[in-house]
MDTraj code that builds the backbone (N, CA, C; nanometers):
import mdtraj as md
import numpy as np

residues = "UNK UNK UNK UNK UNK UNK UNK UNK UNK UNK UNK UNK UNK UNK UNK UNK UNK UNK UNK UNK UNK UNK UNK UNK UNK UNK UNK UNK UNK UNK UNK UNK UNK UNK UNK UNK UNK UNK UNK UNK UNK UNK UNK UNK UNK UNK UNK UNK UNK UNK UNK UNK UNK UNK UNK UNK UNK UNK UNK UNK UNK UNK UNK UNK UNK UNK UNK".split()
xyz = np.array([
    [4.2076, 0.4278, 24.8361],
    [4.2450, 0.3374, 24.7280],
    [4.3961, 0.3471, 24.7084],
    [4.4227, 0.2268, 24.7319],
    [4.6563, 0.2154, 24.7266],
    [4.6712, 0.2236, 24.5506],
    [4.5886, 0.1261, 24.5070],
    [4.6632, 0.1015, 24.3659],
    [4.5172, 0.1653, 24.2869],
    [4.5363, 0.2467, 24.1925],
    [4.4783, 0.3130, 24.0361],
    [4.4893, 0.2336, 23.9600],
    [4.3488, 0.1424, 23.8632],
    [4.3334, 0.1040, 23.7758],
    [4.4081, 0.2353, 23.6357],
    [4.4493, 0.1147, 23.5211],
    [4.5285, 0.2110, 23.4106],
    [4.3994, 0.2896, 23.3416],
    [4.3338, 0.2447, 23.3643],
    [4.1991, 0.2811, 23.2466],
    [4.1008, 0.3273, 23.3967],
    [4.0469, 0.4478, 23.3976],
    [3.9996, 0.5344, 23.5241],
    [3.8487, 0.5880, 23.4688],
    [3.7748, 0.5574, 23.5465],
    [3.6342, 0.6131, 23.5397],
    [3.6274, 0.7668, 23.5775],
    [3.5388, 0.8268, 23.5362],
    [3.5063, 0.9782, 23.6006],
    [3.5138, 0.9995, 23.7581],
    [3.4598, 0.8972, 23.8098],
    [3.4558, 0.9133, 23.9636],
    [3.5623, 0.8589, 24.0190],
    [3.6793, 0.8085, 23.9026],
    [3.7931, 0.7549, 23.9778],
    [3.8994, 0.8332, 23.9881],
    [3.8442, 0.9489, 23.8538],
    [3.9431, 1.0610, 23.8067],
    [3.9143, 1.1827, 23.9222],
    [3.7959, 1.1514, 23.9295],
    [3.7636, 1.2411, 24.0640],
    [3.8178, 1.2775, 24.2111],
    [3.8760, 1.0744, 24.2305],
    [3.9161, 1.0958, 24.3916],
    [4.0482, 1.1269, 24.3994],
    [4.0741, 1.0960, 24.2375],
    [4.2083, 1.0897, 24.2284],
    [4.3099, 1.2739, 24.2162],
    [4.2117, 1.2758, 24.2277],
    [4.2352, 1.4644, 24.1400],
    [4.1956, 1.5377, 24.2982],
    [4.0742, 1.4502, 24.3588],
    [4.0313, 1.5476, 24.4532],
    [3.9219, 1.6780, 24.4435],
    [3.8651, 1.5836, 24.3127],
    [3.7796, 1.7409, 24.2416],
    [3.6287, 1.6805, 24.2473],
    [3.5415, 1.7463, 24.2153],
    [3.4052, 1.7207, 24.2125],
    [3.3783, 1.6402, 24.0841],
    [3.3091, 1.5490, 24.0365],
    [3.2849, 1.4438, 23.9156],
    [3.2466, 1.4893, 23.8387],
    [3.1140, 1.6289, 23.8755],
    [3.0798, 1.7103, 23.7662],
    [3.1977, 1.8135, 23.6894],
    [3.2799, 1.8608, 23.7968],
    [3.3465, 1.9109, 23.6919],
    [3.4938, 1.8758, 23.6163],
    [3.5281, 1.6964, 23.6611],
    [3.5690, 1.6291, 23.5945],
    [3.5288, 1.6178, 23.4456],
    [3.3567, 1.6057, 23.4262],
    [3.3184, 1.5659, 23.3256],
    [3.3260, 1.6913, 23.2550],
    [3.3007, 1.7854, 23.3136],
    [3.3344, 1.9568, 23.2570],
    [3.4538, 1.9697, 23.1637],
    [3.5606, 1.9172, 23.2323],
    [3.6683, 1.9600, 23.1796],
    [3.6955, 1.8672, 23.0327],
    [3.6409, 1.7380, 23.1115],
    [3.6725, 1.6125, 22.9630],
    [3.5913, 1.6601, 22.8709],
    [3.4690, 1.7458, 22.8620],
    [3.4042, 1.7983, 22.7133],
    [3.4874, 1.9193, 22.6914],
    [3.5658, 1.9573, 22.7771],
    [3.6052, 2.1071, 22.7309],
    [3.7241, 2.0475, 22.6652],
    [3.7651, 1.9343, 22.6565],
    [3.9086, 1.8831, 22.6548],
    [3.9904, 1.9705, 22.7048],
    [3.9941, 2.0067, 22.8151],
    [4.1150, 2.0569, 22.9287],
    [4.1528, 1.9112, 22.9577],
    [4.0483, 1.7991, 22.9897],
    [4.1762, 1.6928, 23.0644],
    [4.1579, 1.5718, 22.9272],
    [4.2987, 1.4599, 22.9607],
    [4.2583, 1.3793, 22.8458],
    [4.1994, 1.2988, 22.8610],
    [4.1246, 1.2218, 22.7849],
    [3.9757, 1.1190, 22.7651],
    [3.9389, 1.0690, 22.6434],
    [3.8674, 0.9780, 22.6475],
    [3.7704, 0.9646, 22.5747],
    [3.6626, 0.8666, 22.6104],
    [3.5816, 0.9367, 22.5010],
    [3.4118, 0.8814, 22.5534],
    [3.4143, 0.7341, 22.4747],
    [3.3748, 0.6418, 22.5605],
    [3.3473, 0.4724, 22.5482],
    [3.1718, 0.4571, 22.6015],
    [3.1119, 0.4584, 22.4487],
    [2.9687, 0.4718, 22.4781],
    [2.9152, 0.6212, 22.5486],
    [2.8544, 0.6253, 22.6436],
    [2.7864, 0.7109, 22.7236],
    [2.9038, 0.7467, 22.8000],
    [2.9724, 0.6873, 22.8779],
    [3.1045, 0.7275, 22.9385],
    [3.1842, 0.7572, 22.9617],
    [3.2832, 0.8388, 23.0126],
    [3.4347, 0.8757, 22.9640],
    [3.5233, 0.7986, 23.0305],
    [3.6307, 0.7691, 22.9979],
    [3.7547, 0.6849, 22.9980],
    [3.8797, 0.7436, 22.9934],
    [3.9496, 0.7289, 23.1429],
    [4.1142, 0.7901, 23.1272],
    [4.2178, 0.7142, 23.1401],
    [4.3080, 0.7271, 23.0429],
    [4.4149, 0.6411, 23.0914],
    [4.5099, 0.7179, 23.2284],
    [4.5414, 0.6448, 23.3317],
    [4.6181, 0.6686, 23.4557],
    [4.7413, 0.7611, 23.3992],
    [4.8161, 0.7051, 23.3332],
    [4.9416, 0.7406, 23.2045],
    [4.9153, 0.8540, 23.1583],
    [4.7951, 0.9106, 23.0930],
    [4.7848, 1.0377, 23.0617],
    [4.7656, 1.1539, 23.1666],
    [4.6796, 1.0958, 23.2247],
    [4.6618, 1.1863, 23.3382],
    [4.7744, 1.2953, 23.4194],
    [4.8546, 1.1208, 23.4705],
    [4.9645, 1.2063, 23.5433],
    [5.0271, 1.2888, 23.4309],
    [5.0896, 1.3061, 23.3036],
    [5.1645, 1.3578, 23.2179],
    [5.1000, 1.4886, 23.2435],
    [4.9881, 1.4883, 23.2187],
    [4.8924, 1.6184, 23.1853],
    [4.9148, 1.7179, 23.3333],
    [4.9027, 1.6509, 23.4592],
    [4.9356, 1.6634, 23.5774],
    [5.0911, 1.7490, 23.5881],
    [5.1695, 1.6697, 23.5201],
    [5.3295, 1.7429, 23.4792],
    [5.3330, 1.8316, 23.4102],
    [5.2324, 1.8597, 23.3253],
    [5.2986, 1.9640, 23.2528],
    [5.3017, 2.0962, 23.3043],
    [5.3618, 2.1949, 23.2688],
    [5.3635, 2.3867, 23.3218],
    [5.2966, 2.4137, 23.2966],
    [5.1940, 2.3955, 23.1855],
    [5.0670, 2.5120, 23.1283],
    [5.0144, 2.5424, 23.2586],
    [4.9263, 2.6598, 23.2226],
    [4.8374, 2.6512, 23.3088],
    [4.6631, 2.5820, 23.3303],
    [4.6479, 2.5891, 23.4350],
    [4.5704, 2.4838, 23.4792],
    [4.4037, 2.4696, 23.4544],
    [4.3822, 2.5839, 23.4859],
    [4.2225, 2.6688, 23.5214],
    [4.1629, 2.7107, 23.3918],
    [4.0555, 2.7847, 23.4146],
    [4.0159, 2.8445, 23.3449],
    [4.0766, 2.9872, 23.3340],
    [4.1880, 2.9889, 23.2612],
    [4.2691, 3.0996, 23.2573],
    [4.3590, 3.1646, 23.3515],
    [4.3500, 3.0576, 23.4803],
    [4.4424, 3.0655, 23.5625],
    [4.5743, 3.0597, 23.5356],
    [4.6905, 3.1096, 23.6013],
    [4.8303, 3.0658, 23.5762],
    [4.8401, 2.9337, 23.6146],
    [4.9576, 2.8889, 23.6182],
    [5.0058, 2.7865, 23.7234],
    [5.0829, 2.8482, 23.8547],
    [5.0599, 2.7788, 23.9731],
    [5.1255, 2.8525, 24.0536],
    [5.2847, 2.7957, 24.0387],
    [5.3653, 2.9151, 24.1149],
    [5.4830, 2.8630, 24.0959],
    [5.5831, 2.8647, 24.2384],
])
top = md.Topology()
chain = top.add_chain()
for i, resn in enumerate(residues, 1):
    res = top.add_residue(resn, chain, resSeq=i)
    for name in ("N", "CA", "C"):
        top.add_atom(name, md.element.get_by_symbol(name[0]), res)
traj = md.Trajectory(xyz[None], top)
């Protein structure tokens, strides 16, 4: 996929990340990533993503960031 819709489904956040969908959805209830739920579904903006992507925190579940 060349071009990312602004508004990203779980499985779009998925290919996009490179991560498994389940624990996409993991993280969006843990609010580790940003979202929100539209009905039954979760919803990302492209815009947040990458920011969240930029930032230093760390990443994991208590992981550092590498550096």
């Amino acid at each position: 996929m060349n071009e990312w819709p602004d508004v990203m489904k779980v499985e779009q956040v998925a290919a996009y990340l490179q991560m498994d969908p389940n624990a996409i959805r993991a993280m969006l209830r843990a609010r580790k990533l940003p979202g929100r739920k539209v009905g039954v579904e979760w919803r990302v903006l492209r815009s947040e993503l990458d920011v969240w992507l930029r930032q230093s925190e760390p990443v994991g579940d208590g992981e550092a960031a590498e550096r």
